[in-house]
Residue, then its C-alpha position, 0 to 999 in steps of 0.5 A: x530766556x524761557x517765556x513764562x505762560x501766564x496765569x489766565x483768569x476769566x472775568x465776566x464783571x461779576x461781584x464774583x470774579x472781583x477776588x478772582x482778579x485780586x487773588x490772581x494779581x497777587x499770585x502772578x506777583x508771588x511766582x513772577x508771572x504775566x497776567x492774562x484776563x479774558x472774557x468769553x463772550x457770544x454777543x456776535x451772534x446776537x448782534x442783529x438783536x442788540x442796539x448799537x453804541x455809534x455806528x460801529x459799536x454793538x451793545x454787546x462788545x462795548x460791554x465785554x471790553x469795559x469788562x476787561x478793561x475794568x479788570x486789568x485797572x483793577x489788576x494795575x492798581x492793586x499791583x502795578x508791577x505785574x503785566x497785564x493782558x486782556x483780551x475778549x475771545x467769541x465764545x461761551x466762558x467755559x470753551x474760552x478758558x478751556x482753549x486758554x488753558x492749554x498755554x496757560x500756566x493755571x488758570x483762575x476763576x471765581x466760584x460764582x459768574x452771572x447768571x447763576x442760582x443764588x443758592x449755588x455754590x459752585x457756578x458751571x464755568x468753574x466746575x466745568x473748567x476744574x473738571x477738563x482743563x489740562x492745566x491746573x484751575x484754582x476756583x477763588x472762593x472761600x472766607x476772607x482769612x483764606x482768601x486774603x492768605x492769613x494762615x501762612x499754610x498751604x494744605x495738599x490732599x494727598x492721591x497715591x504716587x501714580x495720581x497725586x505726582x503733579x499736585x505734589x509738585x504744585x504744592x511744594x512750589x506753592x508753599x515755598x513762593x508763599x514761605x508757608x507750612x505745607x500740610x499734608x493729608x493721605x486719608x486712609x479707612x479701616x474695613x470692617x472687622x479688619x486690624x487698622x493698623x496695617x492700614x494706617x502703615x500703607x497710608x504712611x508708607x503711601x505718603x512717604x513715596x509721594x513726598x520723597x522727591x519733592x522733598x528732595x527738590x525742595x528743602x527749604x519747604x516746611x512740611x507737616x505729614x499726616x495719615x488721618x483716618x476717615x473720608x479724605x473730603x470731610x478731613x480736607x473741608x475741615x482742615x481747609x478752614x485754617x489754609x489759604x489754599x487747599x490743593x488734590x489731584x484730578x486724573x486726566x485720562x487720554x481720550x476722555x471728553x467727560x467730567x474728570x472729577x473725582x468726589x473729593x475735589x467735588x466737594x471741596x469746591x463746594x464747600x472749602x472755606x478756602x481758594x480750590x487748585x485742582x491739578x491734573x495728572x495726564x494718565x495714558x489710555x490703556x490700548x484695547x485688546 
């Protein structure tokens, strides 16, 4: 029998990371997965400056392990059929779920950790892990109706076949563990002075390619294709107010320790009234001359 990975979520005892764990708990039950919280912490390095709890327990490491220990009670009361792990890793949060992400099946975070700007609306942990990781990240983040799974329908960002391959296939199995409508959106723009309906047929053309195997794969999935003209952003935003998840694609080029994150993930997970998942598609590195 093959070990599932499991679905990782970073906590940091933030009011933030509260639905993290709450949405993580009912996905990890949806797909049958083993749950796995972690809390990236530094408080070693700060142990000569950091009062001692006895004698052999720093302030700072009884603090990190209440953290997880209150999110795994939090995770068993909400469903307790879904095994919980725990574990504080001695690290800053970003590089702890980066690592973590490696045998992982997504990881999850919350859209705001301690220590951020009031005003943010995405925190760094979150926007630096959705940028880099090499397994798809989920910011929770969003309106109660999307947040809680209300509208019964998943919405993917359609990319072209070559960058849009492994969101694909994570939304199709999205929409069929949830039993929902997948809706799914190829934007394309007309230049100026240019006939838009070449345009709007290699858009069509374009998402009939990308769906066709998954469709396939997957036909019990409800699927509503739609080639919109415009900013793909602006069109995911306002369509991602009646989803309960809202998925692109991010490339993953081999050799590149930069953000990787193209503007319309960006601004979705700044702005999406629902729960973000973006999923990478690894693109070889083309060797030099």
């Amino acid at each position: 029998m093959t070990m599932k990975l499991p679905l990782v979520v970073g906590v940091d005892g933030s009011d933030g990371s509260l639905p993290a764990v709450d949405w993580a708990v009912d996905e990890a039950a949806r797909h049958g997965l083993p749950l796995r919280l972690v809390h990236g912490s530094l408080w070693e390095r700060y142990e000569v400056r950091t009062p001692s709890v006895g004698p052999d327990r720093p302030a700072g490491q009884v603090m990190a392990d209440h953290i997880v220990a209150s999110a795994a009670e939090r995770s068993r009361r909400r469903d307790p059929g879904v095994k919980v792990s725990t574990d504080v890793l001695l690290s800053g949060a970003t590089d702890a779920l980066l690592r973590e992400g490696d045998n992982a099946t997504a990881l999850v975070t919350g859209s705001r950790g301690h220590g951020e700007l009031k005003g943010l609306l995405l925190g760094s942990v979150g926007l630096a892990v959705a940028a880099r990781a090499h397994c798809p990240v989920i910011v929770v983040r969003g309106d109660k109706a999307g947040l809680a799974g209300t509208h019964q329908r998943i919405l993917l960002g359609a990319g072209t076949p070559a960058t849009g391959e492994e969101a694909t296939r994570f939304a199709f199995r999205e929409a069929e563990a949830r039993g929902c409508v997948l809706d799914v959106v190829r934007a394309w723009r007309r230049p100026a002075h240019e006939p838009g309906r070449d345009h709007e047929e290699r858009a069509r053309t374009e998402l009939d390619d990308l769906l066709r195997d998954a469709l396939a794969d997957h036909p019990g999935v409800r699927v509503r294709p739609a080639a919109v003209e415009g900013p793909a952003r602006k069109a995911l935003v306002h369509r991602s107010a009646a989803a309960d998840l809202v998925i692109v694609g991010a490339r993953r080029r081999q050799g590149h320790f930069g953000l990787q994150l193209g503007t319309v993930a960006h601004t979705l997970l700044h702005h999406a009234a629902c729960p973000v998942a973006v999923v990478p598609q690894q693109v070889r590195r083309e060797p030099g001359p």
